[in-house]
C-alpha positions in Angstrom: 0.0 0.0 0.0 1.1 3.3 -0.6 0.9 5.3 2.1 1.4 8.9 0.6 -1.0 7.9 -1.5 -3.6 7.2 1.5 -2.2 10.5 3.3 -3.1 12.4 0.4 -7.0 10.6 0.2 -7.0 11.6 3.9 -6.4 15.4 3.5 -8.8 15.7 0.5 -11.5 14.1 3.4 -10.4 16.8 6.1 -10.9 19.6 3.6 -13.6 18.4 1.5 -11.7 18.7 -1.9 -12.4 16.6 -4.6 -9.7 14.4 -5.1 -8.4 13.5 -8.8 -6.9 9.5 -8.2 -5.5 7.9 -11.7 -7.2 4.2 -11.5 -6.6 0.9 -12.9 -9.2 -1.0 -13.3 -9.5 -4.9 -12.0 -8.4 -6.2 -15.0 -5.5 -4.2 -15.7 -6.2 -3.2 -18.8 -7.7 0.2 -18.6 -6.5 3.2 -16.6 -8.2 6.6 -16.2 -8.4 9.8 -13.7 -11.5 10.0 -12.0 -12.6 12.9 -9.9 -14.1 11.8 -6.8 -15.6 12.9 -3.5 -13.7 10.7 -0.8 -16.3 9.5 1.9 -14.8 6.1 3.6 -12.4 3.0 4.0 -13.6 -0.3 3.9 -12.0 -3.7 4.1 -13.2 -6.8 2.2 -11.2 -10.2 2.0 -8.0 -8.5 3.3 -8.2 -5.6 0.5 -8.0 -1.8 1.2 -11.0 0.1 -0.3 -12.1 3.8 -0.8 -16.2 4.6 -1.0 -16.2 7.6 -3.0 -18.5 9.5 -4.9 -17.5 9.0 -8.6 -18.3 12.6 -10.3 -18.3 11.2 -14.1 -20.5 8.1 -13.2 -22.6 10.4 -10.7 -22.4 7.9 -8.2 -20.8 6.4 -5.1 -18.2 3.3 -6.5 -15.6 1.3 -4.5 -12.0 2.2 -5.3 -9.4 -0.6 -4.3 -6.6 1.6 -2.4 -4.1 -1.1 -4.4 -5.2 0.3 -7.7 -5.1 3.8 -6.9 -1.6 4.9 -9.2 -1.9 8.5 -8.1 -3.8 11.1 -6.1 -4.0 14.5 -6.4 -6.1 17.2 -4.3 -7.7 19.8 -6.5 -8.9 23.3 -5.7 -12.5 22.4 -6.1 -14.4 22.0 -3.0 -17.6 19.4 -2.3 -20.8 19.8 -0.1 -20.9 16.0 1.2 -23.9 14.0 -0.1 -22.9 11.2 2.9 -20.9 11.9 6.1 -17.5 11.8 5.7 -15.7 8.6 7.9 -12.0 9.0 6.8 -10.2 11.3 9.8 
């Protein structure tokens, strides 16, 4: 896990900025940027995952914390839609 990475998802949460994280997908094949809203952790079968809210797919979505390349805080602020769990 990389932990600047989960620093940086942490910080976006604490000053409700939308976070920009460069994703690869489960099967490898396709990788993106996706503007999200971070909300939460969870854990399922041992794996790390964020609950976000995905702006482009206009809805929450489950982002595996392995498959997160890069995250980036962006100036743009969020009103949360759910409360925000990640401290």
């Amino acid at each position: 896990m990389n932990f600047g990475i989960l620093e940086t998802i942490k910080q976006a949460a604490r000053e409700r900025k939308v976070l920009q994280i460069f994703y690869v997908d489960k099967s490898g094949e396709n990788r993106e940027w996706r503007d999200v809203e971070p909300y939460s952790f969870s854990r399922d079968d041992g794996e790390e995952g964020l609950f976000a809210w995905d702006i482009s797919k206009d809805g929450i979505r489950r982002f595996s914390i392995d498959r997160i390349l890069q995250a980036e805080i962006t100036n743009n602020g969020y009103s949360p839609r759910y409360p925000i769990e990640i401290f």
